[in-house]
N, C-alpha and C positions, 0 to 999 in steps of 0.2 A: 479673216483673222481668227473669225472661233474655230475653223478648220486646223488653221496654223498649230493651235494652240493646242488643242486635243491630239494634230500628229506629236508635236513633243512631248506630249504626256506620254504617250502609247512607248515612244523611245524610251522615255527614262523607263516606263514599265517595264521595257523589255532586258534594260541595263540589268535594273533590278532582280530583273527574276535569272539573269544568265550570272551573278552574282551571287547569289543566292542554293543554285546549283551545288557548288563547291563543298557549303553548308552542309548541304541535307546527304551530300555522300560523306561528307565526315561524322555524320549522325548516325548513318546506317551502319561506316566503321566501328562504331564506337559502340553500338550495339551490340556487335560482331565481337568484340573484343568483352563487352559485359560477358553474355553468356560461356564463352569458354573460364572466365572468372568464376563465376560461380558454377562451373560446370568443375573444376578445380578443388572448389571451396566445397563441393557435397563430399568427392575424393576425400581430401585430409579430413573431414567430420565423420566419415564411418571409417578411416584407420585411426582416428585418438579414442575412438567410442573402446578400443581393445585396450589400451594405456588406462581407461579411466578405470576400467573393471578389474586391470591388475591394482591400482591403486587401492581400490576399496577390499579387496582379497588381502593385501598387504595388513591394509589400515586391520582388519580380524586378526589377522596373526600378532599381531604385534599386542593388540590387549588383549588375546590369549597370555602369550610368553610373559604379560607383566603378572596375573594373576599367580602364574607359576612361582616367579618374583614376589612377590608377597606371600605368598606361602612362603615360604625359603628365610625371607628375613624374618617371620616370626620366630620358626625353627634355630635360626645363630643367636637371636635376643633373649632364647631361655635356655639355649647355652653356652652365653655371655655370664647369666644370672647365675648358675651353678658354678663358673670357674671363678665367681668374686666370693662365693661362698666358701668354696676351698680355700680364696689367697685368705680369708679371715683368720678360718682354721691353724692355718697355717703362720699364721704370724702369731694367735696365740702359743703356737706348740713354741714357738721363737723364744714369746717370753719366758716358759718354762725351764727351757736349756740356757736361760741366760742365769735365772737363779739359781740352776743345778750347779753350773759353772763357778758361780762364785763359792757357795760350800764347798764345791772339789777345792780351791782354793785356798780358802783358807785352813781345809786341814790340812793339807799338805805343808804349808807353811808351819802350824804347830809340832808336825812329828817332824819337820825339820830342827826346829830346837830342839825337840829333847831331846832327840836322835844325837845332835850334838853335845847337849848336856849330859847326859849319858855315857857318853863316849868321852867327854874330859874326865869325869870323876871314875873311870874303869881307867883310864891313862895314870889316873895321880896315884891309883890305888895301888896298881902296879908298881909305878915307880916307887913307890914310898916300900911296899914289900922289898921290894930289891936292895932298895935302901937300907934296910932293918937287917935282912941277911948278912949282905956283906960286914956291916958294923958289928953284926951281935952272933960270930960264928956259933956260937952258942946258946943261941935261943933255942928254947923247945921248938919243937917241931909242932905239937899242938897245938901252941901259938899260933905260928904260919897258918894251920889249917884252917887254924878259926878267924885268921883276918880274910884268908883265900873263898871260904864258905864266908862271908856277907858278904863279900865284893860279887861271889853268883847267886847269893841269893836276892841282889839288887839286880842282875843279869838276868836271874829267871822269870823275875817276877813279868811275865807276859810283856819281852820284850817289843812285839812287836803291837801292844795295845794304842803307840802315839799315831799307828797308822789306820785306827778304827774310823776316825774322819775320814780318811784318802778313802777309803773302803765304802763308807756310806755315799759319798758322794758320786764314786762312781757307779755305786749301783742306780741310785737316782738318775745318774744321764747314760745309764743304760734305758732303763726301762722308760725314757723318753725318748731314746732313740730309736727304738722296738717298733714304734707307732709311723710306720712310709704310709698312711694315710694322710697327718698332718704336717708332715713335714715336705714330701715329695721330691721335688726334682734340687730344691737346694740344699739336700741333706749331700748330694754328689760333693760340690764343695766341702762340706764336714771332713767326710768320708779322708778326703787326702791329708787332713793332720790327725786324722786317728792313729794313724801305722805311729807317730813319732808318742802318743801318749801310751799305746803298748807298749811299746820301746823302755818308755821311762818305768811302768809298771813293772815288767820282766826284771829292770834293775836293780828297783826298791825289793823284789824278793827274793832277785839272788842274793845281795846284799843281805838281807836279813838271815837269809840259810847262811849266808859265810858269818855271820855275826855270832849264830847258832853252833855252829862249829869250832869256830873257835874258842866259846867257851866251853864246849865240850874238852877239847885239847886242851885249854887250862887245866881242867880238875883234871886230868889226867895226871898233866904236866906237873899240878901241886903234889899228886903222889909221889910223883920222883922226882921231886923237887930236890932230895939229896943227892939224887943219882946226875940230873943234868940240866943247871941253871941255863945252859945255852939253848936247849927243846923251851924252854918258858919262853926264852926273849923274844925265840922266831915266831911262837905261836903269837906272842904281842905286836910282833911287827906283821903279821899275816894281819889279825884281828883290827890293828889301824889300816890297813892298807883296803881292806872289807869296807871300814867304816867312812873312807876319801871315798870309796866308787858310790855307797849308798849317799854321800854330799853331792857327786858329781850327777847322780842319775837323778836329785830331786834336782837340781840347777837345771837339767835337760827338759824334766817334768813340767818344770814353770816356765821357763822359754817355750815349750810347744802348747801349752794350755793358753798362754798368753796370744801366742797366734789363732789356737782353736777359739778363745773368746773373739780378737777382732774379724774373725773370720765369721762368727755367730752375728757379731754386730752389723757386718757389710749385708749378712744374707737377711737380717731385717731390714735395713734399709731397703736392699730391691725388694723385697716382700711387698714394703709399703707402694713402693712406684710402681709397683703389680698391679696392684688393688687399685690404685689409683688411674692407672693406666685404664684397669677395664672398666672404671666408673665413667670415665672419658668418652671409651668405646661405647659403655649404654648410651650414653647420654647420646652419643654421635647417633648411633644404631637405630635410634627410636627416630630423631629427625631424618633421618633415609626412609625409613617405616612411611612415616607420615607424606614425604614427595613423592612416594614411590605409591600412595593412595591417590593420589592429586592425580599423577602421571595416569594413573590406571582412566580415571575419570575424564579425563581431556582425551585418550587417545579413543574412550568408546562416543564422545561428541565427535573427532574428527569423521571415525566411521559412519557416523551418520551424515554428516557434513558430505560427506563423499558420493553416499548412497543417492544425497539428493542432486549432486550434482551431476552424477551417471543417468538420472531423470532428465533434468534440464539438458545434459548433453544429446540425450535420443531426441529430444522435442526442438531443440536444435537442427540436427541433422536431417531430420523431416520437413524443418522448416525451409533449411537449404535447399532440399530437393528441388520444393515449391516452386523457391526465387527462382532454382534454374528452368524450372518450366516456363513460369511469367518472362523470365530474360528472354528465352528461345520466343516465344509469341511476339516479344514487344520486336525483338529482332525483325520479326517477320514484316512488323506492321511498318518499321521503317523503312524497311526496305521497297513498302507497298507504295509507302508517300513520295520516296524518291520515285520510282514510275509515274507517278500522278504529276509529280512538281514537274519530270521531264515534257509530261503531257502536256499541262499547263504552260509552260515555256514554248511550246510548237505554236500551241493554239493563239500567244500572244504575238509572236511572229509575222503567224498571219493577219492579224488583226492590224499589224502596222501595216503592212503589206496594203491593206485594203484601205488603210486613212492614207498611204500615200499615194494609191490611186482618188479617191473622193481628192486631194487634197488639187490633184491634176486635172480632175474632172472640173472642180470650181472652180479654177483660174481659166478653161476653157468658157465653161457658162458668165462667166464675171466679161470676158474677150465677147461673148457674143450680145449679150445685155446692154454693153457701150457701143455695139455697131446697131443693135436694135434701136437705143436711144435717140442715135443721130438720126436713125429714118422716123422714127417716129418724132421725133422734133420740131417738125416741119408740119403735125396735125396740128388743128385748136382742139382739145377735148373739150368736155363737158366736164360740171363736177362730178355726174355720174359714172362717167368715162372714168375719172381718177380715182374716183371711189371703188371702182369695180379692179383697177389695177391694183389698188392697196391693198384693199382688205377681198380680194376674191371668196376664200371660204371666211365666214363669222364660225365659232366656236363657243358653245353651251354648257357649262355642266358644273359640279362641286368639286371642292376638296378635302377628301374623305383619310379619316387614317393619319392624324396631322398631331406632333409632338410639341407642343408648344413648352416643353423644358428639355435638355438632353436626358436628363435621368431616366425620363419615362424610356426612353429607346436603350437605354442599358439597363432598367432597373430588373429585367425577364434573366437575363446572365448573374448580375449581383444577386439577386435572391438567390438561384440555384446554387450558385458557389459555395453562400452564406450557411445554408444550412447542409449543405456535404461537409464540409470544412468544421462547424460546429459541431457534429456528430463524431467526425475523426479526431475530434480533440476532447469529446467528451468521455472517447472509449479508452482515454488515460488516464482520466482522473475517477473512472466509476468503473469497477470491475466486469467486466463483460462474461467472463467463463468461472470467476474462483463461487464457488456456492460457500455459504458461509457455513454449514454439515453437510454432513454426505446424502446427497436425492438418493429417496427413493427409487426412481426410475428416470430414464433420459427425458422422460418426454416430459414430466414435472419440473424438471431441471431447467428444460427449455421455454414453458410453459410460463414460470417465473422468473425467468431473466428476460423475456417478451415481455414481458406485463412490467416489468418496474422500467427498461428504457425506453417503453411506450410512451409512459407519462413525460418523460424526460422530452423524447422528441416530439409529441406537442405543444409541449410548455414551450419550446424554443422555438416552434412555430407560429403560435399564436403572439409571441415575443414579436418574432420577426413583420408579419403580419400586421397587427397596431400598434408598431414602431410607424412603420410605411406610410401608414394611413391617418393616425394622428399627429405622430410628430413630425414627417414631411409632407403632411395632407397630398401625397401622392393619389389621384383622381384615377381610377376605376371603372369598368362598364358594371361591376356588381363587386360591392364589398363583400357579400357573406361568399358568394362563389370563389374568391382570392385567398381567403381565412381557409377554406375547407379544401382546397388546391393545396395551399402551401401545406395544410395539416399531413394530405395526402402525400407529395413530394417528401416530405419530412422523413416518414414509415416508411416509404420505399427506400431512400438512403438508407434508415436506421437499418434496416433488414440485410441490405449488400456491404456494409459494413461490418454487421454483428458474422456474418461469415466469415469474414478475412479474418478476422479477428480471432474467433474459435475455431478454425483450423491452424493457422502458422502466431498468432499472438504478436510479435513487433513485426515481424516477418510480413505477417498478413495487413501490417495498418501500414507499413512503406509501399506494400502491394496498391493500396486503395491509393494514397498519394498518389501515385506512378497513374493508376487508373486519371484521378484528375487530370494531371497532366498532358495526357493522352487526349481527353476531351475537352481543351481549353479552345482547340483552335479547327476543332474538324462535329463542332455540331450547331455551328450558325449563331457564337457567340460574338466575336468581331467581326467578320466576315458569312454572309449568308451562305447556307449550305448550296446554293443554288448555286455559285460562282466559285466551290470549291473545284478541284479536279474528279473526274471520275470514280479515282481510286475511293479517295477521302471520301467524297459524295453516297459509297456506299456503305462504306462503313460506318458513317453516324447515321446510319438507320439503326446499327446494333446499340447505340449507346444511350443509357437513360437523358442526360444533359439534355439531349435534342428534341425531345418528349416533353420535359419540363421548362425549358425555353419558348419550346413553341406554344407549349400552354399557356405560361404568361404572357407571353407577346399577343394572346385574342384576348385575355381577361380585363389585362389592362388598357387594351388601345382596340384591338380590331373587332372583339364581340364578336366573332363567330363562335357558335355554340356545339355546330358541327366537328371542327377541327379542336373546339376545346376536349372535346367527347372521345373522340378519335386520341388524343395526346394521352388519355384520364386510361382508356381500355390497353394501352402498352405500357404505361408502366406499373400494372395492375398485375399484368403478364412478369416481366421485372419482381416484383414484391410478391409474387406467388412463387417463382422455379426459385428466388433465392432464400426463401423460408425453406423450402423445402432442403435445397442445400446445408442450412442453417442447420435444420434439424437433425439431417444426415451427420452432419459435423460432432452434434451434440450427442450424438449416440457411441460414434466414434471414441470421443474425449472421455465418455461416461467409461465404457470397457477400460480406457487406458489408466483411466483412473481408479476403478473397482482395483484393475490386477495391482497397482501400485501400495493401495492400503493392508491389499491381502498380501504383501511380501513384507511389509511393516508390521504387522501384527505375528507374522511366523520368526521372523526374523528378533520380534521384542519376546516371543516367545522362549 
């Protein structure tokens, strides 16, 4: 029956492992398909590396072009300031031509009376002379004279005196109007009701010459006054007809003055909205001033923002390189397992093969044992006789190497785990590469980041260590050789870690992950390396895991001191080539970092 039992074991093994096949060529695809992934992913990280450096070239021009920009608004802001100067100027000169205007004003209005009064009492005077003539053919003639000499001697007397006002007044908005400094661009408007107040001048002084003349022709006229009453009447109807066009040319006078004032008033009003406009404009002008300070400032953070991201982008694309390298290996070693897993599937084959022979052979020996039985059926033995057929050989000896809880036989794989795994997640939360100033040299650099997660990974050691031993009073062939084991395993991880880590940075701790991974199941953690397949069986010679398992596994159960010795001298090996790498790294990192502060310092230069 144990036969029986053991060939169906063997089958289902064998199910298993022809099942399982299928597996591990989709693993090796899938590898296959990683690396050309990140073989891809190096590709677009060194063609965006050319985008990031136009970006950051950009980002300089652009807070160049604003400083240009700030110059420039200062330059319109003070002369903004000058042309609100002028609209002041200029709206005083306003006021000035508004009071000039009113004196033109109203003298013209006064030499309008008495232009007209004047001219009724030289009408009555006339008529009344004529009057007297005709009545009194015989009046003296010296009479006549003497009425005709006061009516010019009120004629003479500086007729045209009522127009001394009209006269002052326009010389005042003359000599207001002289000044195209204060007045400027809205004296243009003035300018087109000027023509109409010439116009009105030129009339009041032909007028006043016809007015002139005409009493000239009177005293002429009173000389031959006996000779020709009808030369008088014409020169008096000349002399009214003189004195309607000097009424008509002041009525002209005052209608275009009246426009020249609301035309002064309109050009104050915009004067005002001038000035005010470009107080507006300041006020606008200086808040542009001020964004356009801000802007300047934000766009030299972006530049720098940029600079470091062109950093981060190289250390990037380096990193990628990496992955593609690790892809291509892990690629390899997949493909090695599939070989090995196909090995192992042969070799289980045969193994059925051979329990289903044993399985034929023991139904033949079972067949010849019931024919032996019957012939011998027929002896009497002895008791000695039976005793010798039972128990032919007796069997001697101890049992050595014995578990008496599970843990112990997994605790050599949990410890190793424990403290890889602890390390890999230490090197997230404690800076592994940023120095807190800039080292003097690499090797001081290196020197002191050893020594601070040194302490770190024996503290988590001795952590692990008497946890084990006191709180799960887990039993030992030597506690202090287990403490100084674990100490050691500890430093070797921390060291294969602090590499990945300072060469690729997340890059290199997904590396180390992938490492675990790799050695969960090919360094005699669930399965002994002995009963792995060839491929496997070789390879966890190369991997720390297998070193540090098998060391626990003597310390804690088997006590050989030999084989502990032997586990202690390779990964000694391990913790020396990858310090050295380490250091290499750090030399490396040190350059990349020197050239980076010295383009920050030229560059803040």
């Amino acid at each position: 029956d144990g036969a029986n039992q053991l060939h169906e074991g063997t089958r289902q093994l064998y199910s298993s492992l022809n099942g399982k096949a299928s597996d591990i060529g989709k693993l090796a695809d899938g590898a296959s398909e990683l690396h050309e992934g990140t073989t891809t992913l190096k590709t677009q990280l060194a063609t965006g590396k050319e985008g990031v450096d136009k970006l950051a070239k950009g980002s300089t021009d652009l807070k160049n072009g604003l400083d240009e920009l700030n110059v420039g608004a200062k330059q319109v802001l003070d002369g903004l300031g000058q042309a609100s100067l002028g609209a002041g100027e200029l709206n005083k000169g306003l006021e000035a031509l508004q009071q000039g205007s009113a004196n033109l004003e109203n003298g013209l209005k006064q030499a309008k009376q008495q232009t007209n009064q004047k001219m009724g009492e030289l009408k009555q005077g006339l008529q009344l002379l004529y009057d007297t003539a005709n009545n009194n053919g015989d009046l003296p003639l010296s009479t006549i004279k003497d009425s005709l000499g006061e009516i010019l001697s009120q004629i003479d007397d500086d007729p045209g005196s009522a127009l001394d006002p009209l006269i002052a007044g326009a010389e005042n908005l003359r000599i207001n109007l002289s000044s195209e400094s204060e007045f400027g661009a809205g004296l243009n408007k003035l300018s087109k009701t000027l023509p109409l107040l010439q116009e009105g001048q030129q009339r009041v002084v032909g007028g006043t010459e016809k007015l002139i003349e005409g009493a000239t022709q009177l005293e002429a006229g009173t000389n031959q006054l006996n000779g020709s009453w009808d030369l008088l009447i014409a020169g008096a109807e000349e002399l009214d007809g003189g004195a309607a066009q000097i009424a008509a040319g002041n009525a002209q006078v005052n209608a275009g003055w009246k426009e020249l004032q609301n035309g002064a008033q309109q050009l104050q009003a915009g004067a005002k909205q001038v000035a005010d406009g470009n107080q507006t404009v300041k006020t606008g002008w200086n808040q542009l001033t001020v964004g356009a300070g801000k802007l300047h400032d934000g766009s030299g953070q972006i530049a720098d923002g940029n600079r470091t991201v062109a950093s981060g982008w190289q250390e990037l694309s380096a990193g990628a390189a990496q992955l593609n390298d690790g892809a291509s290996q892990i690629a390899d070693g997949n493909q090695a397992v599939k070989e090995g897993w196909n090995t192992l599937t042969d070799g289980v084959s045969q193994v059925d093969d051979g329990l289903g022979q044993l399985v034929k052979g023991s139904d033949e020996l079972k067949t010849g044992l019931e024919g032996g039985a019957e012939r011998t059926s027929a002896l009497d033995p002895s008791e000695e006789n039976v005793t010798m057929f039972a128990e032919p050989v007796v069997l001697s000896g101890e049992v050595i190497n014995s578990y008496p809880f599970y843990r112990d036989a997994n605790a050599p794989y949990i410890l190793t785990l424990a403290l890889y795994v602890g390390l890999l997640v230490m090197s997230v939360a404690v800076p592994f590469t940023r120095p807190a100033t800039m080292p003097s040299s690499p090797l001081v650099w290196f020197g002191g980041k050893v020594a601070k997660i040194s302490v770190l990974a024996i503290a988590q050691a001795l952590i692990v260590s008497l946890y084990s031993l006191i709180v799960l009073r887990m039993e030992v062939q030597s506690a202090i050789g287990f403490i100084l084991f674990t100490i050691f395993v500890s430093l070797t991880f921390m060291m294969i870690i602090l590499f990945l880590v300072v060469l690729a940075g997340n890059i290199g701790r997904f590396a180390a992950l992938a490492f675990v991974v790799l050695q969960l199941s090919t360094t005699g953690s669930a399965l002994p390396v002995h009963m792995l397949p060839e491929g496997l069986r070789n390879l966890s010679v190369f991997l720390p895991f297998t070193y540090s398992i098998n060391g626990y596994r003597n310390i804690i159960t088997l006590g050989n001191s030999s084989a502990i010795w032997q586990s202690v001298t390779v990964l000694l090996i391990f913790l020396l080539v990858f310090a050295v790498l380490a250091l290499a790294a750090f030399f490396w990192k040190y350059r990349t970092l020197k050239v980076d502060n010295v383009e920050l310092v030229e560059e803040a230069v």
